[in-house]
LOTIFI-782110 format. One record per residue: x, y, z of N, C-alpha, C, CB in turn. Coordinates in steps of 0.001 Angstrom, whole numbers, plus 500000, padded with zeros to 6 digits. Glycine has a CB too. Layout:
N
XYZXYZXYZXYZ/...
***
This chain:
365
313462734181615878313049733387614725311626732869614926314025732210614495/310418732504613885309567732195613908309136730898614228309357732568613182/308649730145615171308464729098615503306922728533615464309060729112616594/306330728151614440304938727599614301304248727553615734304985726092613632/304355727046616597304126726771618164303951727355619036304764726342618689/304594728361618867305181729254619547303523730598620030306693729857618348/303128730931621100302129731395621339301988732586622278301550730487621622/301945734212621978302141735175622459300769735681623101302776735907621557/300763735796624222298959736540624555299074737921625210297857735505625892/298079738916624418298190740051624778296842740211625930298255740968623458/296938740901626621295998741264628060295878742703627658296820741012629857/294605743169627182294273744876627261293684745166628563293121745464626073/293929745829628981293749746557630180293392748462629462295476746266631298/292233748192629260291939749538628760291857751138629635290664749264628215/291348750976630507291245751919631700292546752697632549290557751079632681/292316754007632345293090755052632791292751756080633825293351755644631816/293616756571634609292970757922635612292525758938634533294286758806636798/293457759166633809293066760072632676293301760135631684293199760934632707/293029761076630625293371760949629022294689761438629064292399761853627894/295752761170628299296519762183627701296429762564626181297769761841627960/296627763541626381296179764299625179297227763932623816296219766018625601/298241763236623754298469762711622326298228761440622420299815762911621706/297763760767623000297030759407623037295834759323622029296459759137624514/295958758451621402294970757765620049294466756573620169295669757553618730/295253755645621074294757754735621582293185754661622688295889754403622085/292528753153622262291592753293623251291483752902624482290793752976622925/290940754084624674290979754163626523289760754564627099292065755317627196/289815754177628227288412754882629088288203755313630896287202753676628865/288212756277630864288452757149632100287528756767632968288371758639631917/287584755378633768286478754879634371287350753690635535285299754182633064/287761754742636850288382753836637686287613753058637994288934754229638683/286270753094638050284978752373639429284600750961638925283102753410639579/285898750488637706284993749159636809285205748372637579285372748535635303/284239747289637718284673745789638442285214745015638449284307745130638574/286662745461638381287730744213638088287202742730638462289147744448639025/286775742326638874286779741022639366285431740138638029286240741142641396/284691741053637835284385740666636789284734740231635365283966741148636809/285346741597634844286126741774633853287412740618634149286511743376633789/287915740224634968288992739373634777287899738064634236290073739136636323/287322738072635251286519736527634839285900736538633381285083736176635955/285747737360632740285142737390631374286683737454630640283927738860631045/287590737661630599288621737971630043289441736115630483289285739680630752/289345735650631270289659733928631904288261733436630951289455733559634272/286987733359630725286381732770630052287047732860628490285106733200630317/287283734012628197287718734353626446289343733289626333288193736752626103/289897733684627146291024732852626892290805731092626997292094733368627953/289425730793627542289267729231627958288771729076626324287921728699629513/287954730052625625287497729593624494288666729108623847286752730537623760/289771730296623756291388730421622745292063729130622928292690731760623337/292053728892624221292923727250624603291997726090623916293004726803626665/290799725893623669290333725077622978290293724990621445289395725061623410/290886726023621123291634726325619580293091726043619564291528727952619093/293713726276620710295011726666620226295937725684621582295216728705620172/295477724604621983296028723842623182297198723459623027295373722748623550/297842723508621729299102722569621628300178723428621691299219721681620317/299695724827621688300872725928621583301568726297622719300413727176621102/302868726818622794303910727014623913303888727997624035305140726684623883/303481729080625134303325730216625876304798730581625503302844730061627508/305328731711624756306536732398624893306609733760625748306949732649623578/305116734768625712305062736036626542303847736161626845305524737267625956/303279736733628220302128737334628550302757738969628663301408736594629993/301663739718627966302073740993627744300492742035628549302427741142625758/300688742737629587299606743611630008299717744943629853299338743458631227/298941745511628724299220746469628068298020747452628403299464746078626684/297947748512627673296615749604628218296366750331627276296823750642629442/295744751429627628295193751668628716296394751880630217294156750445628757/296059751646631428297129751625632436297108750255632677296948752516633732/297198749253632952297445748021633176297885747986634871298559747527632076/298666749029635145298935749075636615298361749109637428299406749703636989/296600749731636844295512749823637734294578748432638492294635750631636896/295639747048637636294795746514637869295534745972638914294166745890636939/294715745132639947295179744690641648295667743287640691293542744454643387/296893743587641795297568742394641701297315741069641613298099742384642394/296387741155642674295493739544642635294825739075641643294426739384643533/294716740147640815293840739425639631294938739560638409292142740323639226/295972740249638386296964739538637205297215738379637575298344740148636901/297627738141639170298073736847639584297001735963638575297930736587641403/295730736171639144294430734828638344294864734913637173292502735109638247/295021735760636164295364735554635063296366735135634581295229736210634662/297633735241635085298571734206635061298822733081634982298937734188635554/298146732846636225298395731078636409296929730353635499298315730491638621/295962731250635283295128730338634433295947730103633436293800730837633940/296700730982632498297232730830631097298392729712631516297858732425630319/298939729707632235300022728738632738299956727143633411300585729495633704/298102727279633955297883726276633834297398725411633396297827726196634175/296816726366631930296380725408630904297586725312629755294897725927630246/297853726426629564299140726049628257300110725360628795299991727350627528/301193724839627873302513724696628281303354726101627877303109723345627581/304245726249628519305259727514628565306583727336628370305258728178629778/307270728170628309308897728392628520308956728231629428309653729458628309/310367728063630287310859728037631498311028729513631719312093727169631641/311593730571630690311847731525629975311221732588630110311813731252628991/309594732242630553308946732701629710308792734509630288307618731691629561/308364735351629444308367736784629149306942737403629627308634737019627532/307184737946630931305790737991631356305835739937631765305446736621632959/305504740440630984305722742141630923304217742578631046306521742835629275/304258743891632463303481744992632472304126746262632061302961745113633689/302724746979631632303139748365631623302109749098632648303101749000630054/303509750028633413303143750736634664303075752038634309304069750560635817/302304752867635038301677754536634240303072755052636215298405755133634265/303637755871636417303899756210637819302971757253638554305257756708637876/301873757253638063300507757580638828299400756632639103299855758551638147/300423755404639208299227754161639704300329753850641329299039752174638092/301798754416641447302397753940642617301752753804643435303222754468643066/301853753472644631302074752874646280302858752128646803301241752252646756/303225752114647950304633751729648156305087750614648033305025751958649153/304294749309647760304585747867647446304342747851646236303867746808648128/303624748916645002303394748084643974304165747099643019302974748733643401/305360747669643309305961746812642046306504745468642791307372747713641126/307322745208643757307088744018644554305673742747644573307144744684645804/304486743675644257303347742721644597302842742412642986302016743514645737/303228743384642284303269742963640589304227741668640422304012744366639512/305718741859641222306710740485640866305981739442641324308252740383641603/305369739515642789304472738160643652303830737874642680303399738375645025/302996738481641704302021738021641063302744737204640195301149738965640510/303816737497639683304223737092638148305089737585637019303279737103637565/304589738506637451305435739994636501306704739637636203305686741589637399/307856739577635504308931739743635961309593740503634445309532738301636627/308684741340633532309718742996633168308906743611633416310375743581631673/309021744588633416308169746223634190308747747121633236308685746878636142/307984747545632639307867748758631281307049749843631761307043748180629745/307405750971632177307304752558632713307011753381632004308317753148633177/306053753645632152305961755117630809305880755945631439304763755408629681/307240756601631389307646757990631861307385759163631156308910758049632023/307915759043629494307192759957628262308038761418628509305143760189628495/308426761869629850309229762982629885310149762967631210308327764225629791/311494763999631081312544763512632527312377765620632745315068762370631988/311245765572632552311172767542633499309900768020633753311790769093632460/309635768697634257308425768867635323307414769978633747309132770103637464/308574770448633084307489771209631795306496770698630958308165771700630753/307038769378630338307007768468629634306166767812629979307897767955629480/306616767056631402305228766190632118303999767228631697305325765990634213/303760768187632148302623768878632030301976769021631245302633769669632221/302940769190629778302783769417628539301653768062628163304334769498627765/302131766927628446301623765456628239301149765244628697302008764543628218/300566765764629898299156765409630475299304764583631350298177764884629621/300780764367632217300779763372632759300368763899634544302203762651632341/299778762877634933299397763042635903300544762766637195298279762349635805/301411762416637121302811762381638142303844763502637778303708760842637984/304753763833638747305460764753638555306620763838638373305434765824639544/307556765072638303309204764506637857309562763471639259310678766184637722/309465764106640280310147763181641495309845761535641783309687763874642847/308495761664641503307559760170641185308207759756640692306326759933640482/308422759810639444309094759074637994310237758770637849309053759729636877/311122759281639030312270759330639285312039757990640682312807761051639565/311462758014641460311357757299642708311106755920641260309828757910644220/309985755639640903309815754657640392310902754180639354308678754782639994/311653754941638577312684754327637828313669753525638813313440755434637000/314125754303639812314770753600641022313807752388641451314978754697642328/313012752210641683312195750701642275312065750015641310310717750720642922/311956750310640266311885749134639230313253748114638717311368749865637938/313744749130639031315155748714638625316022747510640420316207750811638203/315593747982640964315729746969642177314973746021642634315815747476643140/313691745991641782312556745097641861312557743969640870311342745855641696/313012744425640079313065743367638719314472743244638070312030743927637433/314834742053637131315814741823636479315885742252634978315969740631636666/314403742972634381314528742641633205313432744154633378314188740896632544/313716745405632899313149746906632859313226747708631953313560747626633658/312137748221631007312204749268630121311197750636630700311727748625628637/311597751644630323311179753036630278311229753390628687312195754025631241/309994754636628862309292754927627712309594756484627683307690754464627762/310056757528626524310463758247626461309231759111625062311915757811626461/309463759942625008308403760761623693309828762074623443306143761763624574/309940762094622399310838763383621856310107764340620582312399762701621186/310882765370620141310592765728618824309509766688619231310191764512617792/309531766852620645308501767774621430308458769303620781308988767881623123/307507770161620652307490771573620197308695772127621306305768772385620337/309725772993620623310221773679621129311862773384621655309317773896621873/311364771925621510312278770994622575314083771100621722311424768834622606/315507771137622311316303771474621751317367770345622068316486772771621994/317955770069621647318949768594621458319953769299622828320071768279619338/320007769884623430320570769668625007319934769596626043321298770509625447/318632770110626026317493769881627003317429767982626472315728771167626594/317140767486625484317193765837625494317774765515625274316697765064625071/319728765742625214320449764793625887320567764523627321321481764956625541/320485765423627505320446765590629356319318764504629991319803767473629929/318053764468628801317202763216629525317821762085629454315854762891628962/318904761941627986319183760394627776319963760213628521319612759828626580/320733761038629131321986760745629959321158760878631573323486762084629601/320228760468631649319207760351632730318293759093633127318355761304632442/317935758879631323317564757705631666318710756702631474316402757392630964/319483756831630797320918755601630374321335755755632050322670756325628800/321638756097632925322159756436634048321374755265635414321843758190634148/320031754911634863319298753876635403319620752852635385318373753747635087/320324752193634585320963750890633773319459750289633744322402749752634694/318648750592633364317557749649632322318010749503631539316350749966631811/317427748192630913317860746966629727317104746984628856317880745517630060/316361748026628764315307748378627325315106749601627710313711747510627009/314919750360626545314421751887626752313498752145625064316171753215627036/312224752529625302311666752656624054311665754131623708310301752042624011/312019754894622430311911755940622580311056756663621570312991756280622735/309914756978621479309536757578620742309015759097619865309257757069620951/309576758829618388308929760409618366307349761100618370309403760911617158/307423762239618657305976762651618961305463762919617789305761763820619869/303975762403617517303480762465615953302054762740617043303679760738614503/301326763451615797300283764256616080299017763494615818300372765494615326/298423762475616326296994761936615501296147762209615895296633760747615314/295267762353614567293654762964614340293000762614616048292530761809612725/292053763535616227291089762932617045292124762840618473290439761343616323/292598763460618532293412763404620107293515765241620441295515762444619946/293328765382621623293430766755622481294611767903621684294061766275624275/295798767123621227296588767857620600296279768386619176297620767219620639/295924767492618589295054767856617175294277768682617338294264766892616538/293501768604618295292014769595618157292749770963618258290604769390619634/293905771171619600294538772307619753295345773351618864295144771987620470/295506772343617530296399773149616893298091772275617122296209774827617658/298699771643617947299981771484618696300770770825617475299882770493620201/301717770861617279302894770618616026303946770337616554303274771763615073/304359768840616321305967768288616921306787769620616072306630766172616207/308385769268616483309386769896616312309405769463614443310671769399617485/309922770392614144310097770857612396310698769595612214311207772397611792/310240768921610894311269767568610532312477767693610532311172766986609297/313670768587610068314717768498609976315635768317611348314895769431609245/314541769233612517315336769506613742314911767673614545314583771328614785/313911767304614013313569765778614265314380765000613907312504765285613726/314853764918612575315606764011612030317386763897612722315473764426610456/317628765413612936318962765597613676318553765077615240319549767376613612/317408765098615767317693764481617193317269763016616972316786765237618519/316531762285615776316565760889615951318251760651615757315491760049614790/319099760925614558320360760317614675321112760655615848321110760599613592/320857761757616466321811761830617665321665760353618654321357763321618625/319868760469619076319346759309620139320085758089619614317539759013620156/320393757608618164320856756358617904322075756387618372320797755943616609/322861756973618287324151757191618051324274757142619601324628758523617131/323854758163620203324159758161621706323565756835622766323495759585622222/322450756092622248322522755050622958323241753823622410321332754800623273/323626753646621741324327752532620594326354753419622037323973753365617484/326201754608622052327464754780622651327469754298624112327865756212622557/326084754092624693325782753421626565325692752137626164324102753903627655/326265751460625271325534750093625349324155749637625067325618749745626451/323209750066623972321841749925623867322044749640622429320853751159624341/321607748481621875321116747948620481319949748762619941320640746411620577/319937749208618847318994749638618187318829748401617242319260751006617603/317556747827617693316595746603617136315391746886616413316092745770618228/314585747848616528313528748419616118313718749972616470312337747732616714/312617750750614944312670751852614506313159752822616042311202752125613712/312038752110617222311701753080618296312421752492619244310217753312618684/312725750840619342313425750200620515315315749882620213312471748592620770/315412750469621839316738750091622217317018749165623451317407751268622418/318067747888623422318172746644624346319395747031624613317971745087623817/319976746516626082321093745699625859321052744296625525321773745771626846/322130743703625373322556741940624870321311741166625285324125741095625832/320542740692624612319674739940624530318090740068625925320643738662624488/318321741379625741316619742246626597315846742751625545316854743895627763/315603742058624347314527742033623248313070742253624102314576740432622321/312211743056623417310885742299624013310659741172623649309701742837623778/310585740125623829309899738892623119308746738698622744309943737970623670/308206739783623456305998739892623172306705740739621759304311741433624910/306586741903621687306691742677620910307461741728619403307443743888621689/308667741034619972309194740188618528308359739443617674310150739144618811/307290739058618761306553738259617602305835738564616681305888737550617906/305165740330617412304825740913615746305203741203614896304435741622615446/306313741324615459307539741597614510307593741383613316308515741044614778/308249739488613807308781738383613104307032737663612699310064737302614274/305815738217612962305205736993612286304422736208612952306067736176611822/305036735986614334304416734847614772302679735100615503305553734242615868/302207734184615749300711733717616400300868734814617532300501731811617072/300043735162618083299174735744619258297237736120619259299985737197619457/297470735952620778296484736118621009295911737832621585296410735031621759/295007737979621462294279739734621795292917739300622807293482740801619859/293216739842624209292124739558625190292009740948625660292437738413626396/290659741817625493290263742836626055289972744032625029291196743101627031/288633744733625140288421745423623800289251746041623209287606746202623768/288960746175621782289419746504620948291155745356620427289399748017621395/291375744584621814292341743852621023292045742677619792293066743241622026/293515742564619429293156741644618278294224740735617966292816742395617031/294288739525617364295410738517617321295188737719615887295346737433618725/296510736980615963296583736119614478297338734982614781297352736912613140/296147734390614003296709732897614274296411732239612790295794731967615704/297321731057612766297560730144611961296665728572612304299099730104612012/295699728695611686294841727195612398294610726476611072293021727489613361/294374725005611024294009724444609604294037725231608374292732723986609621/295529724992608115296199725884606859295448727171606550296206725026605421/295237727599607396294296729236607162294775730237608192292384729125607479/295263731274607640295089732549608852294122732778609044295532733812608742/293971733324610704293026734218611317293472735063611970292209733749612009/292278736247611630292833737544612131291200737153613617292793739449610505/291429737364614134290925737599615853290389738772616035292079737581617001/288902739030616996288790740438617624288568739893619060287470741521616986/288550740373619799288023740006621260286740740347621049288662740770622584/285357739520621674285695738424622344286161737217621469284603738100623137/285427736766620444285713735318620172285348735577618361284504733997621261/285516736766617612285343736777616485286720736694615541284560737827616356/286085735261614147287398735218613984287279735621612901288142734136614172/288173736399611333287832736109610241289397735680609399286923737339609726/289028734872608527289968734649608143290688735446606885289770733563608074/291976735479606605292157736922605774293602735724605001292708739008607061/293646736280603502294615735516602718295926736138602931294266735465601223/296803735072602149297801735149602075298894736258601742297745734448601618/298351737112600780298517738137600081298354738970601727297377738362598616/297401738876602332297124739864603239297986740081604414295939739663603649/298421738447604762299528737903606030301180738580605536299608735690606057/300706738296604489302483739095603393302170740111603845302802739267601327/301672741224603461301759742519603504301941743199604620300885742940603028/301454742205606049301183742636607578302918742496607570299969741411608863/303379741229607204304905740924607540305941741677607109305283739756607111/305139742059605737306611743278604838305995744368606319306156744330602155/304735744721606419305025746225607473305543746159608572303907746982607944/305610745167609102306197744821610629307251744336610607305526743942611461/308014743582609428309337743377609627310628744410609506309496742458608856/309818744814608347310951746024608014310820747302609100310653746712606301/310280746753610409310739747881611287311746747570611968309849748356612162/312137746262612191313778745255612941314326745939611916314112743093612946/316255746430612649317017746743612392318001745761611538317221747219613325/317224744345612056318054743148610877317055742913609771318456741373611616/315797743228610153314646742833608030314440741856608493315419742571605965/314060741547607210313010740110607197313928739227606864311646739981606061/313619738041607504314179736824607444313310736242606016313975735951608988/313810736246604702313396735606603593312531734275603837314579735344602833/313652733123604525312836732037604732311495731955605116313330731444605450/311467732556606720310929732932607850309488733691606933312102733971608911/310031734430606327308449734978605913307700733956604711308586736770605145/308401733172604439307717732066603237307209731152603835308627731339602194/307854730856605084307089729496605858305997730241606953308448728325606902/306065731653606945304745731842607449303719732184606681304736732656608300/303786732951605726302545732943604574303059732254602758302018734969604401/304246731816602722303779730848601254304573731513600310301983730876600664/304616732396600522304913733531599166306244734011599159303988734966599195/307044734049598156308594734460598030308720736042598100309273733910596521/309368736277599156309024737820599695309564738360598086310153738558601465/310799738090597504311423737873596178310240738634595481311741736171595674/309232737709595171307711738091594207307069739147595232306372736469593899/306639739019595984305823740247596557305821741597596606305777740193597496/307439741645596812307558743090596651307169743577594880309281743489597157/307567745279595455308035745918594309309390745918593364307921746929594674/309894744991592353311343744911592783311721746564591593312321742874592257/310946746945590743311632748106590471312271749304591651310688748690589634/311074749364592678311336750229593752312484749590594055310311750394594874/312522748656594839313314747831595727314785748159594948312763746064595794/314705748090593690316155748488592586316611749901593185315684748750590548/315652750783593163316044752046593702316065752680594947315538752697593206/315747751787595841316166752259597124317212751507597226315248752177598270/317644750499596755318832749992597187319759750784595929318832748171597290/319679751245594934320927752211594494320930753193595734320684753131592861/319978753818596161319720754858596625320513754570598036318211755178596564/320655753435598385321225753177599914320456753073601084322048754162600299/319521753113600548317801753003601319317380751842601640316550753436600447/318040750867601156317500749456601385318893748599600828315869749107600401/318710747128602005319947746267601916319208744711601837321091746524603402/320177744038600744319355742714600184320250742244600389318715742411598840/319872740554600445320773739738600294319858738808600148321792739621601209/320810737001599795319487736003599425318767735893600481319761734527598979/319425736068602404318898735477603013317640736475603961319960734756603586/318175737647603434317207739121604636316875740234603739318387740096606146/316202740882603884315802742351603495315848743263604289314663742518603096/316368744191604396315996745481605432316429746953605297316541745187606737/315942747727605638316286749212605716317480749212605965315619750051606660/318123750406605479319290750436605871319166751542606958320255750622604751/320719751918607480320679752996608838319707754075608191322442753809609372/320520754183607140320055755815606907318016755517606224321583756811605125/318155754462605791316952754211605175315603754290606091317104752899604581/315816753817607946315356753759608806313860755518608506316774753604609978/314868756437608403314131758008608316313173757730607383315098759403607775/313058757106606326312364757186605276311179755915605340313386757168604075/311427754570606930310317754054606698309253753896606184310128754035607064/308824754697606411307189754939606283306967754575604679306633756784606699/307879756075603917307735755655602469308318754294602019308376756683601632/309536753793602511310045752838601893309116751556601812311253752629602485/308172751269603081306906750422602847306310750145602165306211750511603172/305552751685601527304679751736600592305087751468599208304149752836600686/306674752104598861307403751726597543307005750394597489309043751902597477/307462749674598297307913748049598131306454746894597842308795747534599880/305318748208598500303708747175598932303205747250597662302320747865600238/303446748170597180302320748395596010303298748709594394301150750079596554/302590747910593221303242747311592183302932747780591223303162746166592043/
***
């Protein structure tokens, strides 16, 4: 639920050993940077944010990439305890890296917990030595396998990252992964399908996920079969057990404030009755109401429960009721595409496939 107060900070960690080639995100192939710098400019940006935003309660520190794993421990540690010792926090609180398993050595994930860490999110992306290759990943199968095992004995709280819908790829070659990774007992598993964007190594190549139909039959299988290990389907791409939500990730969810430290990130906040949209370092602009609606219809309706009606009026003003489209909204819900009630909105199971469009029905009038 959305809590005014409530204060999420994202950490970019842009820098990678290498590209992978369906990556769209920005990155930069430059081990030799000076961490020790870059932290200290990244501890100055956040000293500006705390003098905006001092009264707010730390719910997640999130270190995202780029590889994030690359960075030495000692300096997530600094970044930690600065944010912790200027904000107030949860007791709770949700403090997640994401690890590439071509950043291992034999203490890393132990000296990630010393620091602070305590979920560890893996991007594995494939469970066979073809595949890895295919993706550009720079670790082999055995790695990825050693590290699913250490993470899982290192920490209390672990997700792995999966890519499907691969060219070629056939619904028994990836059950065999799910029944590989479900076999780990991680408490989050993100799974995503493979989509092709502009301006990435695969595009230039020509490369084409698996035919939609043979996609659509392996997304309902993946639901079905982790919903059968015990895994909540909460979002389009994420699966939990009993209450291993991301909590960083919920708040874009649901709405709430965060902060964006490291290029190209970005955050939103609620300051003297005005949104702001954030760039790193310290640029703010402010963007209306109409605009905060529209971010919330796209990000809510990716939770498997919708939008909380209230919840989205007490964060931007506006009766989700009026915003939408309600002729559309009439016909995806004959259609079974969409489920209302006074208190939520949301996709339905089957409506989930049709995201994308069901958005746009509802955004535009």
């Amino acid at each position: 639920m959305y809590t005014p107060n409530d204060l999420a900070i994202y950490i970019h960690w842009p820098f990678c050993k290498s590209k992978c080639p369906y990556c769209d995100f920005y990155s930069v192939v430059n081990p030799s940077i000076d961490q020790d710098v870059l932290v200290k400019e990244y501890i100055e940006a956040l000293l500006k944010y705390y003098d905006l935003a001092s009264e707010r309660y730390v719910k997640s520190i999130f270190f995202g990439g780029g590889t994030p794993s690359l960075i030495k421990p000692k300096n997530v540690a600094k970044i930690i305890d600065f944010i912790c010792s200027k904000w107030k926090n949860y007791d709770n609180i949700e403090i997640s890296l994401e690890a590439n398993p071509n950043s291992r050595y034999n203490s890393i994930f132990s000296d990630f917990k010393n620091a602070g860490i305590n979920r560890l999110s893996l991007g594995v992306q494939a469970l066979n030595e073809d595949d890895l290759h295919f993706f550009g990943r720079t670790h082999n199968l055995a790695t990825a396998r050693l590290c699913l095992e250490e993470i899982v004995k290192t920490f209390d709280n672990h997700s792995a990252d999966l890519i499907y819908a691969r060219p070629h790829q056939n619904m028994n070659e990836w059950q065999k992964e799910l029944c590989e990774i479900c076999g780990y007992g991680l408490k989050h598993i993100s799974l995503y399908q493979l989509t092709i964007e502009e301006n990435t190594v695969f595009a230039r190549k020509g490369i084409h996920p698996l035919k939609d139909d043979e996609a659509v039959q392996m997304y309902n299988f993946t639901r079905q079969f982790l919903a059968d290990h015990g895994y909540k389907h909460y979002e389009v791409s994420n699966f939990a057990q009993n209450d291993y939500e991301s909590r960083h990730n919920m708040t874009y969810w649901q709405g709430g404030d965060y902060l964006g430290i490291g290029k190209t990130a970005h955050g939103r906040l609620y300051l003297n009755n005005q949104h702001i949209a954030t760039e790193y370092p310290f640029i703010h602009t402010p963007i209306t109401a109409d605009e905060r609606a529209e971010e919330l219809l796209l990000m809510g309706l990716r939770l498997t429960q919708g939008i909380n009606k209230a919840n989205f009026k007490k964060i931007c003003g506006i009766n989700l009721d009026s915003f939408i489209n309600q002729n559309k909204a009439q016909q995806l819900r004959e259609m079974n595409l969409l489920e209302e009630s006074a208190d939520f909105l949301r996709v339905s199971y089957d409506g989930m496939l049709f995201l994308d469009e069901i958005i746009r029905e509802l955004c535009y009038k």
